[in-house]
N, CA, C and O atoms as CSV, one atom per row, in Angstrom:
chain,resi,resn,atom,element,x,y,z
A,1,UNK,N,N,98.907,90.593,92.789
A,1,UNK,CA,C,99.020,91.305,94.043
A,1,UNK,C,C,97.634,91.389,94.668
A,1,UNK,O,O,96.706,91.967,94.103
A,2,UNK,N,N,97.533,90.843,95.758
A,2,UNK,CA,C,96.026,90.855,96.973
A,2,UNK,C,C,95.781,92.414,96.205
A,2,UNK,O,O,96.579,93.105,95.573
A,3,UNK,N,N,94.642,92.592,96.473
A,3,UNK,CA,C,93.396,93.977,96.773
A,3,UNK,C,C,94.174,94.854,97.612
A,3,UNK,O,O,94.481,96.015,97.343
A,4,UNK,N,N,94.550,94.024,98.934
A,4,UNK,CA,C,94.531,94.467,100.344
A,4,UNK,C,C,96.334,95.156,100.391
A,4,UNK,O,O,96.974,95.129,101.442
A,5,UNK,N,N,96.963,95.771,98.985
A,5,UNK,CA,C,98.406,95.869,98.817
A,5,UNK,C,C,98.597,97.038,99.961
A,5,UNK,O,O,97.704,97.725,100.457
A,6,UNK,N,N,99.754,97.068,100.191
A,6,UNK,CA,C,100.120,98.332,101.115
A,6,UNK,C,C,100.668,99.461,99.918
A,6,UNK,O,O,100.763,99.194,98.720
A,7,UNK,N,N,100.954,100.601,100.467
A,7,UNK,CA,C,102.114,101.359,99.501
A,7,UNK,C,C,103.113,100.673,99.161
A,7,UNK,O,O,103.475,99.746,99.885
A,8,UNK,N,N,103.815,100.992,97.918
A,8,UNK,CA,C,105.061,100.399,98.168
A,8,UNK,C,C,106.188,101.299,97.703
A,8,UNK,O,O,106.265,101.492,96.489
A,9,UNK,N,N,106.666,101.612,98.136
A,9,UNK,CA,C,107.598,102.723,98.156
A,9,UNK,C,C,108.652,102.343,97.310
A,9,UNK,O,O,109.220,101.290,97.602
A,10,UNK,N,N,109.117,103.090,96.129
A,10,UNK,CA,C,110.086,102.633,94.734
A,10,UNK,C,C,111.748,102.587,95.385
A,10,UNK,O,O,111.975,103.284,96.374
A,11,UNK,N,N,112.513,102.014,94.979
A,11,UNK,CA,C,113.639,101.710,95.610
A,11,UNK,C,C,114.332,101.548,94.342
A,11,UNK,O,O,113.764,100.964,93.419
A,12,UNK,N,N,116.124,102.256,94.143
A,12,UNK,CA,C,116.499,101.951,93.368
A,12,UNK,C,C,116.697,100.620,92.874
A,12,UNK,O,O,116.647,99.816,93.805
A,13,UNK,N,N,116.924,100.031,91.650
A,13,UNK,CA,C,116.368,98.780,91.068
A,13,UNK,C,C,118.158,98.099,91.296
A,13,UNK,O,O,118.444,96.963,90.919
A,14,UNK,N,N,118.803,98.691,91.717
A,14,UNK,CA,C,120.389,98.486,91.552
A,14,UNK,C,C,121.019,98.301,92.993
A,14,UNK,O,O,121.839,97.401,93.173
A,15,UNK,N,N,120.735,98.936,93.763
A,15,UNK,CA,C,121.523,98.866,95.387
A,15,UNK,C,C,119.846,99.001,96.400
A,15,UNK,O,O,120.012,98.805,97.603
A,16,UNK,N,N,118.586,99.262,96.027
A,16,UNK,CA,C,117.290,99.003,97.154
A,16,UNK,C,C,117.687,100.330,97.887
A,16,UNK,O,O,117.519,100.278,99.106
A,17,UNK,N,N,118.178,101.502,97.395
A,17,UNK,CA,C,118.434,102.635,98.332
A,17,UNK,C,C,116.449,103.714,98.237
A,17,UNK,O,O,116.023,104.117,97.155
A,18,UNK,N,N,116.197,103.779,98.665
A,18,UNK,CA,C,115.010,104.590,98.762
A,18,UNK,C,C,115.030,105.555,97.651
A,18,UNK,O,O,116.057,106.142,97.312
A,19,UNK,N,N,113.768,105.728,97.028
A,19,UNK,CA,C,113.827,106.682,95.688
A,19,UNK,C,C,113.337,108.158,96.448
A,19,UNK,O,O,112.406,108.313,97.238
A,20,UNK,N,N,114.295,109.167,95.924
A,20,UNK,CA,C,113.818,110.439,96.165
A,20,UNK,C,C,113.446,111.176,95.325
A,20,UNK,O,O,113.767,112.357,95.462
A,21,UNK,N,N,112.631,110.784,94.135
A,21,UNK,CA,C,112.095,111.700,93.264
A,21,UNK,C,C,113.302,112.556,92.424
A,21,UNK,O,O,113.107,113.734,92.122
A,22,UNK,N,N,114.701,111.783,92.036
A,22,UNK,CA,C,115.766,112.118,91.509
A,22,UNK,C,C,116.078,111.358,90.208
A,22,UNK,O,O,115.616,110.236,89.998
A,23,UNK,N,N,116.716,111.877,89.518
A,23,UNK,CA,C,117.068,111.131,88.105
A,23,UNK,C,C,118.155,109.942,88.915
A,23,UNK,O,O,117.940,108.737,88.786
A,24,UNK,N,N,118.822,110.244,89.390
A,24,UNK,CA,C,120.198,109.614,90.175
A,24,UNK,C,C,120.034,109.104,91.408
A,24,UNK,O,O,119.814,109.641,92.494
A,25,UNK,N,N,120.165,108.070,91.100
A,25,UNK,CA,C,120.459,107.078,92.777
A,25,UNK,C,C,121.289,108.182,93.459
A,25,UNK,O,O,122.196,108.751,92.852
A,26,UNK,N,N,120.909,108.523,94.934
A,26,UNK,CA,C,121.487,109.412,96.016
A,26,UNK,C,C,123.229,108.268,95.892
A,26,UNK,O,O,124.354,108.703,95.646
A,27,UNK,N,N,122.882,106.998,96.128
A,27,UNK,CA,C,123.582,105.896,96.884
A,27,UNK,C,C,124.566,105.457,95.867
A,27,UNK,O,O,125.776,105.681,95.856
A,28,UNK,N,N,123.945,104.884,95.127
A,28,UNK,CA,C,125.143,104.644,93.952
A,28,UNK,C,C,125.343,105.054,92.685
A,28,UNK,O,O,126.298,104.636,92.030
A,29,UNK,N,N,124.068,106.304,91.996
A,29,UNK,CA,C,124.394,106.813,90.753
A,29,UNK,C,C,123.652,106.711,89.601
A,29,UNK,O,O,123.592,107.420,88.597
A,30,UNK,N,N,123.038,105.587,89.967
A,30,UNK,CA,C,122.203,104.753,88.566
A,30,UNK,C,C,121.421,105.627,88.088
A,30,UNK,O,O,121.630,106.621,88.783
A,31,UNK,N,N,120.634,105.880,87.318
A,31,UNK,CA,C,119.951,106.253,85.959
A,31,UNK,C,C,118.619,105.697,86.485
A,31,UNK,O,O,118.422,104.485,86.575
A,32,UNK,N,N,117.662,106.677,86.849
A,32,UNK,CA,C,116.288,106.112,87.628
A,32,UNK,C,C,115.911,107.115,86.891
A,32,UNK,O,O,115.971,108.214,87.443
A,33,UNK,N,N,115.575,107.085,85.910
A,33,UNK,CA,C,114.861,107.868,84.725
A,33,UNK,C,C,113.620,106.928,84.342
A,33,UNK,O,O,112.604,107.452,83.886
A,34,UNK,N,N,113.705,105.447,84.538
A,34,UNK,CA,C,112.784,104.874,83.798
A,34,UNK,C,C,111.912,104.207,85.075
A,34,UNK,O,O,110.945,103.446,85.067
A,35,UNK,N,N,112.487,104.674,85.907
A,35,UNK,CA,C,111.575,104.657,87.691
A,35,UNK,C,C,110.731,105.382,87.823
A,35,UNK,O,O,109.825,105.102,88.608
A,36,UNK,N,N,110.726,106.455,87.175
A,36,UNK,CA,C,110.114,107.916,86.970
A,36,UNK,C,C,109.135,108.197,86.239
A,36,UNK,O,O,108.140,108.855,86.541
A,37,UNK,N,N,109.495,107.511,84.876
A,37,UNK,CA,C,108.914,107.762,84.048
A,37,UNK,C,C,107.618,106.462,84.451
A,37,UNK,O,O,106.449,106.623,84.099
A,38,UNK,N,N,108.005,105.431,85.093
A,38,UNK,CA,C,106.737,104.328,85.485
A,38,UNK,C,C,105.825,104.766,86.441
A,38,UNK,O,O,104.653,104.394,86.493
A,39,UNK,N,N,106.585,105.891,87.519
A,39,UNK,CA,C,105.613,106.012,88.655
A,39,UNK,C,C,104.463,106.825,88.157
A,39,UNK,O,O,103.515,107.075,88.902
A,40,UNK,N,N,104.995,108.579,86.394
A,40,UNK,CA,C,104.547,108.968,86.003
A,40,UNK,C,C,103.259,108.402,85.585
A,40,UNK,O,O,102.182,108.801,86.028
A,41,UNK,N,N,103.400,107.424,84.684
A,41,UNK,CA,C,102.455,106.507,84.206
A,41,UNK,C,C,101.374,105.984,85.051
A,41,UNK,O,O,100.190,106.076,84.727
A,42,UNK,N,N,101.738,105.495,86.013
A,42,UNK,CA,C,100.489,105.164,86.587
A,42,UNK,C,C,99.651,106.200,87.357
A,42,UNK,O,O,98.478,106.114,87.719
A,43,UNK,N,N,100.482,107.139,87.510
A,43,UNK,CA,C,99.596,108.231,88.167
A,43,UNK,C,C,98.588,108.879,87.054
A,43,UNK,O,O,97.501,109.363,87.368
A,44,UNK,N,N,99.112,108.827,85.633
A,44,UNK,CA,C,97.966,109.108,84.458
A,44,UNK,C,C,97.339,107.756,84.410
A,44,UNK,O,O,96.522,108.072,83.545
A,45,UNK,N,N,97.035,106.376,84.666
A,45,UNK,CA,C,96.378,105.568,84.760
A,45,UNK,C,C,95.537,105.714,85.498
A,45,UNK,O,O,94.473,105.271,85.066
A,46,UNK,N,N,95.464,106.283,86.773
A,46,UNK,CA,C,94.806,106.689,87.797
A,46,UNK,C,C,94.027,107.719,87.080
A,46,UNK,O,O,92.895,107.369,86.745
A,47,UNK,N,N,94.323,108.670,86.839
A,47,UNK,CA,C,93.629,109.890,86.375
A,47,UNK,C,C,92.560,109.388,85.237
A,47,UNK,O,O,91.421,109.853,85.194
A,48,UNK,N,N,93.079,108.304,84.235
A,48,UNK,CA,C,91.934,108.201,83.272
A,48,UNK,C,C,90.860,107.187,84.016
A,48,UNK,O,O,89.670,107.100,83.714
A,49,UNK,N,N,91.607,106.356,85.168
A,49,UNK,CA,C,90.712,105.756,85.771
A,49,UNK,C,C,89.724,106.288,86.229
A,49,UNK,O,O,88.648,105.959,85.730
A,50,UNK,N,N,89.729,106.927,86.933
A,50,UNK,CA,C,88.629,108.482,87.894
A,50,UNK,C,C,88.191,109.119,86.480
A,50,UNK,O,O,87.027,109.519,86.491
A,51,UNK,N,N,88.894,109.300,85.241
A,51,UNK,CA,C,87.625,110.208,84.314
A,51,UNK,C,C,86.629,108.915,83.557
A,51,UNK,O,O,85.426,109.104,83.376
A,52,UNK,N,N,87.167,107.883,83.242
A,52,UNK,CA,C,86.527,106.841,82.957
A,52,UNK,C,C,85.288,106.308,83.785
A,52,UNK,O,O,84.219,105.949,83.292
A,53,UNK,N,N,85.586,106.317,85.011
A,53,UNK,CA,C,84.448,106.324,85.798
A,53,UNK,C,C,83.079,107.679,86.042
A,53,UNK,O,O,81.951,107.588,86.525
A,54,UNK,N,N,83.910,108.967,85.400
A,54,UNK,CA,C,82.887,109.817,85.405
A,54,UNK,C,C,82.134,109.936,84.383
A,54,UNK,O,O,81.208,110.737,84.247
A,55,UNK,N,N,82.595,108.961,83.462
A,55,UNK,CA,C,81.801,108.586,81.978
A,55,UNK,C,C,81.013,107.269,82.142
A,55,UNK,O,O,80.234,107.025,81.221
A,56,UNK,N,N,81.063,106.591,82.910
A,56,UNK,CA,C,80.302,105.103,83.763
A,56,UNK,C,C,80.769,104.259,82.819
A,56,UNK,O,O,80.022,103.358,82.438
A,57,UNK,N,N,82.335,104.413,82.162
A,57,UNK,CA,C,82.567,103.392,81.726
A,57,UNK,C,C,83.750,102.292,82.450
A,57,UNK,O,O,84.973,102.224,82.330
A,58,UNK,N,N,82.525,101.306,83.429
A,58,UNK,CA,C,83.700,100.968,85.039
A,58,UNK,C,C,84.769,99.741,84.618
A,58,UNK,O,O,85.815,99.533,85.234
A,59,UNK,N,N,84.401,99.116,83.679
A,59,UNK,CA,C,85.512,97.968,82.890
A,59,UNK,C,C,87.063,98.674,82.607
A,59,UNK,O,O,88.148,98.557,83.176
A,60,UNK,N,N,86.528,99.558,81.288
A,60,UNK,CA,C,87.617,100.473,80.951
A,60,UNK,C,C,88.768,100.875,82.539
A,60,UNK,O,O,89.945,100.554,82.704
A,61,UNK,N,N,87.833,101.671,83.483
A,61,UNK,CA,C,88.147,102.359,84.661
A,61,UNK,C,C,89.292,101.186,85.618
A,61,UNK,O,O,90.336,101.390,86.239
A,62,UNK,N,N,88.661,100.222,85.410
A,62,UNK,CA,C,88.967,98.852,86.054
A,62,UNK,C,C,90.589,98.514,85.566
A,62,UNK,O,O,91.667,98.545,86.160
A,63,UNK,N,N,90.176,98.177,84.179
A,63,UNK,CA,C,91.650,97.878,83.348
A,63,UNK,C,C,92.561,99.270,83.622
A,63,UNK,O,O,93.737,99.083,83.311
A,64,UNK,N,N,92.380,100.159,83.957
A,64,UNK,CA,C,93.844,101.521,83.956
A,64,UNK,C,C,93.760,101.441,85.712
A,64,UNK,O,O,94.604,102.054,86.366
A,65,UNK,N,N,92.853,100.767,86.287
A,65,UNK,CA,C,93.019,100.714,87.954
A,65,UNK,C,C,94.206,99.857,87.418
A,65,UNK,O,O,95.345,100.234,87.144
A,66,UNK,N,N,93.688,98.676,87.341
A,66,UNK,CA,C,94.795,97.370,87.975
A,66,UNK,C,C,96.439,96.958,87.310
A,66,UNK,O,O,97.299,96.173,87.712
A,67,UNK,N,N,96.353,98.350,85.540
A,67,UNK,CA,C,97.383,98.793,85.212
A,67,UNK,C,C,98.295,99.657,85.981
A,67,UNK,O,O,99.524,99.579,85.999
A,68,UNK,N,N,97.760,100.250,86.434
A,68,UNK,CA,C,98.564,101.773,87.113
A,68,UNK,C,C,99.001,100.631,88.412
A,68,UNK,O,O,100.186,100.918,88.586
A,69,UNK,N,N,98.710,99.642,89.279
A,69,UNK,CA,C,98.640,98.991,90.072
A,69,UNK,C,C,100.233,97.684,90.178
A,69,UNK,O,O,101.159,97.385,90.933
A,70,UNK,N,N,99.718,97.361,89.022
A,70,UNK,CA,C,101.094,96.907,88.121
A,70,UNK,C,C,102.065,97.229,87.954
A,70,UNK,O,O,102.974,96.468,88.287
A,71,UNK,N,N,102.400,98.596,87.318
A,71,UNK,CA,C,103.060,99.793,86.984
A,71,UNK,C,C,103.469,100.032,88.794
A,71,UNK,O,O,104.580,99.691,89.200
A,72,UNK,N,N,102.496,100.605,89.679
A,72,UNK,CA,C,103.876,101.122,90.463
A,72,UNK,C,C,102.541,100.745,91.653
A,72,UNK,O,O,101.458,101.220,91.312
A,73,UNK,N,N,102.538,100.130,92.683
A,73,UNK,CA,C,101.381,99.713,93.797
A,73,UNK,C,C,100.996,101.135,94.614
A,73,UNK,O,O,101.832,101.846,94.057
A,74,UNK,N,N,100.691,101.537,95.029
A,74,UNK,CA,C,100.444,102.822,95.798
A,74,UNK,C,C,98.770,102.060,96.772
A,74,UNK,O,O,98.060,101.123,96.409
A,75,UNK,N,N,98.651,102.914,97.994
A,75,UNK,CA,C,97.603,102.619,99.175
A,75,UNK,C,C,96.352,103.359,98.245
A,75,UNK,O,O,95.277,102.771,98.122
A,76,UNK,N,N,96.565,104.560,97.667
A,76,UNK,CA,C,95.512,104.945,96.866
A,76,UNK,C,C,94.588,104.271,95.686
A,76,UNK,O,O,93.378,104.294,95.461
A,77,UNK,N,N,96.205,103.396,94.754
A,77,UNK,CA,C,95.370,102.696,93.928
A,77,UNK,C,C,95.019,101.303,94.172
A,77,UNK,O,O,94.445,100.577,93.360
A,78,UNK,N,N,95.469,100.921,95.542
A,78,UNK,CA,C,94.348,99.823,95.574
A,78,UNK,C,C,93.288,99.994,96.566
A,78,UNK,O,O,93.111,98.998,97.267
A,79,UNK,N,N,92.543,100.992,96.804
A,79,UNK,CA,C,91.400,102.026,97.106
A,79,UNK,C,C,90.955,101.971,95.901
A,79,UNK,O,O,89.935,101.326,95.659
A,80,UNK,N,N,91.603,102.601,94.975
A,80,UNK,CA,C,90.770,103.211,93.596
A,80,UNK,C,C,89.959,102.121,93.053
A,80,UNK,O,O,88.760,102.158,92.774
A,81,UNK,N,N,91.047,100.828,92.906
A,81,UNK,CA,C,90.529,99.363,92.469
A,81,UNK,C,C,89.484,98.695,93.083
A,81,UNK,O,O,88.698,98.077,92.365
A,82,UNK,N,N,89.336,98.707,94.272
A,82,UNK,CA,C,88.288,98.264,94.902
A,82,UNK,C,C,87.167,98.611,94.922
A,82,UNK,O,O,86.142,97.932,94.983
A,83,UNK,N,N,87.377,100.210,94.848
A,83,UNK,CA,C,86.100,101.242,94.470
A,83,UNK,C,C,85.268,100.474,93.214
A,83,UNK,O,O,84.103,100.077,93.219
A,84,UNK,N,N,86.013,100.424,92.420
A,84,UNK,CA,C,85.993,99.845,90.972
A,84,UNK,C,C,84.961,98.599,90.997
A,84,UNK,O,O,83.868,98.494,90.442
A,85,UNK,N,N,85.585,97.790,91.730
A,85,UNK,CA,C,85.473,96.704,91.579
A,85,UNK,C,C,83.819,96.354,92.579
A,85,UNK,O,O,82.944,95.552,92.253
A,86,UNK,N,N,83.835,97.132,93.642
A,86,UNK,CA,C,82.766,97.278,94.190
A,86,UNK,C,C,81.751,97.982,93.355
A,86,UNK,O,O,80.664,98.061,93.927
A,87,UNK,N,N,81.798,98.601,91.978
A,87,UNK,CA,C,80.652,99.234,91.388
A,87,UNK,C,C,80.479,98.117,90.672
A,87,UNK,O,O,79.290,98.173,90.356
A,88,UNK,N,N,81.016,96.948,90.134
A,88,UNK,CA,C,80.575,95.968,88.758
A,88,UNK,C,C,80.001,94.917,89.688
A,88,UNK,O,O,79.768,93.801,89.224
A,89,UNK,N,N,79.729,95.209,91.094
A,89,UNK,CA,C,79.356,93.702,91.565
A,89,UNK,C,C,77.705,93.767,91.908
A,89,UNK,O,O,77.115,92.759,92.297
């Protein structure tokens, strides 16, 4: 995924209905427990990213950027990544 990603907003994985921060598809029902539990994740990827960097360790910081990035794209973490990536150059 470019640097330059937009948000990307989670969509059930079953009918593309917009995620509302629900265990249950609004639309058709499904089990978005493990939608949840991914967006969770990268938002603690993020977090060790930012404490990793307050320890100047920017590799480490780098690898939980472009994980959490993976895990679920957000406008913040590819900010965070670039940040990143602009300190090792």
């Amino acid at each position: 995924m470019p640097s330059s990603a937009s948000s990307h907003t989670p969509a059930c994985p079953v009918c593309r209905a917009r995620f509302r921060s629900e265990r249950t598809c609004s639309r058709c029902g499904a089990d978005l427990t493990r939608l949840m539990l991914l967006i969770v994740r990268a938002q603690r990827l993020r977090e060790r990213a930012a404490a990793e960097l307050g320890r100047g360790q920017i590799q480490v910081a780098l690898a939980h950027s472009e994980r959490a990035q993976s895990l679920h794209a957000t406008a913040f973490g590819a900010r965070q990544r670039k940040l990143i990536r602009l300190l090792l150059e």
